[in-house]
Every structure is written in structure tokens, then in C-alpha cells.
C-alpha positions as CSV (number, residue, x, y, z in Angstrom):
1,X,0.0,0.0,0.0
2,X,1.3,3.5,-0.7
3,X,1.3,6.8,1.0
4,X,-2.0,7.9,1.2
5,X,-2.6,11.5,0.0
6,X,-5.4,14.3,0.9
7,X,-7.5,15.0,-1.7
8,X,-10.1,16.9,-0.4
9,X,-12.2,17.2,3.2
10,X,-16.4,16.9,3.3
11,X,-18.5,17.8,6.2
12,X,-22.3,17.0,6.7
13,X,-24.2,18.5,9.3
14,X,-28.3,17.4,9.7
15,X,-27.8,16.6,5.4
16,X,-29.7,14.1,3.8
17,X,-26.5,12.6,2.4
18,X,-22.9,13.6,1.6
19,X,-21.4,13.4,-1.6
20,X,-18.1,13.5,-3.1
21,X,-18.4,14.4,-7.0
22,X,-14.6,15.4,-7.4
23,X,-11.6,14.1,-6.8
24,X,-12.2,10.7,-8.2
25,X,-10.3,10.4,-11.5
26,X,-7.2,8.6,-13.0
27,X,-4.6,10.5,-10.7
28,X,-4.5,7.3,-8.1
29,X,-5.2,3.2,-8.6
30,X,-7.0,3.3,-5.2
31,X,-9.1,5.6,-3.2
32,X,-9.7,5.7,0.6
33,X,-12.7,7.3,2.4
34,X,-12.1,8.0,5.9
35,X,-15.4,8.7,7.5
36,X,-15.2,10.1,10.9
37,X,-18.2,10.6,13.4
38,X,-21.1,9.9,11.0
39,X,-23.6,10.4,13.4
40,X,-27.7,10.0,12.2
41,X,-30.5,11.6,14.1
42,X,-32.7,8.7,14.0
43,X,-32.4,5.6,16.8
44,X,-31.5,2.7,14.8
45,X,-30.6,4.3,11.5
46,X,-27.9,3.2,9.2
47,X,-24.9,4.2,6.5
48,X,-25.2,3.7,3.1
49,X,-23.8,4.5,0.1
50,X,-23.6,4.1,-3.7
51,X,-21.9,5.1,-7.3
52,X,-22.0,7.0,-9.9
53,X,-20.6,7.2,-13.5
54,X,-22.3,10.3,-14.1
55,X,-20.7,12.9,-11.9
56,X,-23.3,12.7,-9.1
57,X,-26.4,12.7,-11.3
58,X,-27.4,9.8,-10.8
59,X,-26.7,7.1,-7.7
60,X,-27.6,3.8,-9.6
61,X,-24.9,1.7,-10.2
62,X,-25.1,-1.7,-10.0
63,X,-23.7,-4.0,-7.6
64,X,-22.9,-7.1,-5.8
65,X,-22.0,-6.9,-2.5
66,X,-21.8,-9.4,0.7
67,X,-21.8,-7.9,4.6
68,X,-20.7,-9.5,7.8
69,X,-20.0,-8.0,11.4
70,X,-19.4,-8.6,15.0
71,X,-20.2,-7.1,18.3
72,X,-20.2,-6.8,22.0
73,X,-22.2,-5.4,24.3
74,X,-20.9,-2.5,26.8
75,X,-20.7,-5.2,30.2
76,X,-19.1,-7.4,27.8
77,X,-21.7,-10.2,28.8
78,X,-23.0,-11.0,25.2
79,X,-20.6,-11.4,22.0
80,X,-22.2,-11.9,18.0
81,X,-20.7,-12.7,14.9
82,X,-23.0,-12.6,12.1
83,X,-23.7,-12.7,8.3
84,X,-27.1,-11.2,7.4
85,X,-28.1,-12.1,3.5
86,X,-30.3,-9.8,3.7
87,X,-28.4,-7.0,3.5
88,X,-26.3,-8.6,0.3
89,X,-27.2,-7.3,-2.9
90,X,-27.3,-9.5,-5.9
91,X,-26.7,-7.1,-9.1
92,X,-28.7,-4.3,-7.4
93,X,-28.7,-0.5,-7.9
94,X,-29.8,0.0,-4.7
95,X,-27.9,1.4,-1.8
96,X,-25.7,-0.5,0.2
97,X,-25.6,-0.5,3.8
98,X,-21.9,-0.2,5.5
99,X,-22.9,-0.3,9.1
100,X,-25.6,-2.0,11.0
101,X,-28.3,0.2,13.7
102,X,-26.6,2.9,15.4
103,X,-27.9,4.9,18.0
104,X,-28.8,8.7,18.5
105,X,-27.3,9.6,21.5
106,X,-24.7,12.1,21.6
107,X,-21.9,9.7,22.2
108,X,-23.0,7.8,19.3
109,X,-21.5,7.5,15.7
110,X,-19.9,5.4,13.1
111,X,-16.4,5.7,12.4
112,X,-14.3,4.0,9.0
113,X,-12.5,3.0,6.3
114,X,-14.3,2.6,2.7
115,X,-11.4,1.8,-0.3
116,X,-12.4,1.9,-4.1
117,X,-10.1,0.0,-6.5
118,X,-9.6,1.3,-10.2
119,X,-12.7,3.3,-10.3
120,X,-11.1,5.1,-13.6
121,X,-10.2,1.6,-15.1
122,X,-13.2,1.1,-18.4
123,X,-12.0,-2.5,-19.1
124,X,-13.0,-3.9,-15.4
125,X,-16.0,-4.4,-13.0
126,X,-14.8,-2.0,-9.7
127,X,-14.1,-3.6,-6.2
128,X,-14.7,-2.0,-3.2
129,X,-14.9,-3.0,0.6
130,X,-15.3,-1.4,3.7
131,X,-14.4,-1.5,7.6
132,X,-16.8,0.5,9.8
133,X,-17.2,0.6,13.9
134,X,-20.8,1.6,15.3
135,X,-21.4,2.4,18.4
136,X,-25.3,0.5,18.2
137,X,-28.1,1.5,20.3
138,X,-28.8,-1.6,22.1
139,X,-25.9,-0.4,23.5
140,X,-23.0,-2.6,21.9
141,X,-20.1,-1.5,19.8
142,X,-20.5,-3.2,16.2
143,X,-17.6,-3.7,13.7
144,X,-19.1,-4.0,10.3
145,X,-17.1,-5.7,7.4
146,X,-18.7,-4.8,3.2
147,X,-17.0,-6.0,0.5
148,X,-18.2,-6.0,-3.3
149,X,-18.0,-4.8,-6.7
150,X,-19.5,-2.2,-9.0
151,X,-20.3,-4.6,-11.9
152,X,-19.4,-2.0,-14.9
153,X,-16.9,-0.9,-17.3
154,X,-17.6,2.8,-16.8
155,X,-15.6,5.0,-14.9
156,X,-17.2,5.5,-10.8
157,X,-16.6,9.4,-10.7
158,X,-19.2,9.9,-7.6
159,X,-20.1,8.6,-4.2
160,X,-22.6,9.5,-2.3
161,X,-23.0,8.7,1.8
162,X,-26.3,9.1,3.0
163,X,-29.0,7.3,5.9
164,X,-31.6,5.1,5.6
165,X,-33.7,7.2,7.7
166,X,-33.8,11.4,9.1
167,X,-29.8,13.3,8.0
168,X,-26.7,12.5,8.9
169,X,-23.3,14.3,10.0
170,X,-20.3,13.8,10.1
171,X,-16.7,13.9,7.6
172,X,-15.5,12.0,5.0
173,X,-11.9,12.8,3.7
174,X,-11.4,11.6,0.1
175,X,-7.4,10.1,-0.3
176,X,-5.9,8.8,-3.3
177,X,-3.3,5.9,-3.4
178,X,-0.8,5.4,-5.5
């Protein structure tokens, strides 16, 4: 892995999603999203995110993804590892979720890592996967594990962050790879 470089900084605050429609090109072989603090003002609510090859017009691109996590509760009682199917998507332009329930209290929020492989590539499909820790409302700290591909030729040029449910804060910080 190389050096990872700042490309640019994005801050939400009560939005109804986050997007990054620069910055993405053929500069770097790999990009890195470090989200910090995504926080969503709805108990239970959820990250998701999607692709574009339109510069942010549209947020349809399909996609095959799998999702898997783990988690403890804050005594340290109770301990999960789970696979969901359904939050997999089978060659769907939907959304995909990158972490599980969160809660809304103040001390609550997601924190992560979301990598893109090749998005400028136009001979291959475009991998992707993600590490993001929740801090859930049950209470319980969840580590949540998305890995897939963008199953098209076309250049991903956009992302876009938003919840399932209410707005969401928090900031991403787009870095390229070489």
C-alpha cells in the first residue's frame, strides 16, 4: 500500500446525504474514504452509500455486494458474529448498507475506512470494501465488514453517503493511493 494522500475534506451537518463528485479520477489506482463521526438523528438508523458514472447525477450503479460484522455489548456479557443475507445485494442498484443500527445519542456515531479499487479503469468491474465501527443502540459497539463490486466498465466518478432514515453528520476525507 502506498502513502496515502489528501485530496479533499467533506463535512455534513443534519444533510440528507454527503457526496463527493470530485476528486475521483485517473490520478490514483485506489481511493480511501475515511469517515469520521457519521452520526444520524434517527435511533436505529444506518450508512449507506452508492456510485455514480455520471458525476453525481445519478446514484444507480449496479452492484454485488456481501456484509458481515461482530459485536459486544458494553458489560461485555454478550458477544455476536453474524452474516445477514439480507443486507447482500445480488446485481442491485440500490444502496448499500456499510454499518448495522446505530444509536442517536450524543456519544453515538460510526467511524471508518471505505477503499475503491480502479474506479477510472473502463476494461474492469470496480471492487470496493469497507471497515466501519458503530457504536449501536442496544448499547453494543459493532464492527461491520462490506465488501463487493461495481459490476461496470464505466468509470465510478461519484459517491454519495447518505442514511436510511432522518440526515446524517459527520466527515469523510477523500485520499488517493498510489
Amino acid at each position: 500500500m502506498g502513502i496515502p494522500t489528501l485530496i479533499s475534506t467533506h463535512t455534513a451537518s443534519g444533510d440528507s446525504s454527503l457526496e463527493i463528485t470530485s476528486g475521483i479520477d485517473s490520478t490514483y489506482d485506489e481511493y480511501m474514504f475515511l469517515m469520521i463521526d457519521m452520526y444520524i438523528t434517527f435511533d436505529s438508523g444506518e450508512v449507506q452509500f452508492n456510485g455514480s458514472t455520471d458525476g453525481g447525477s445519478n446514484y444507480n450503479v449496479t452492484k454485488t455486494t456481501t456484509h458481515y460484522y461482530s459485536s459486544q455489548n458494553e458489560n461485555a456479557a454478550e458477544t455476536q458474529f453474524g452474516y445477514n443475507t439480507s443486507w447482500d445485494l445480488a446485481q442491485s442498484t440500490g444502496n448499500h448498507f456499510i454499518t448495522g443500527q446505530q444509536g442517536d445519542n450524543a456519544d453515538d456515531s460510526a467511524s471508518g475506512i471505505l477503499t475503491l479499487y480502479s474506479p477510472s479503469n473502463t476494461t474492469y468491474v470496480k471492487h470496493f470494501m469497507s471497515r466501519m465501527q458503530v457504536s449501536n443502540y442496544t448499547p453494543r459497539s459493532n464492527d461491520h465488514f462490506t465488501a463487493g463490486y461495481f459490476n461496470t466498465t464505466s468509470a465510478i466518478d461519484a459517491i454519495i453517503f447518505a442514511p436510511n432514515s432522518e440526515t446524517l453528520s459527520g466527515v469523510v476525507q477523500l485520499y488517493g493511493i498510489k
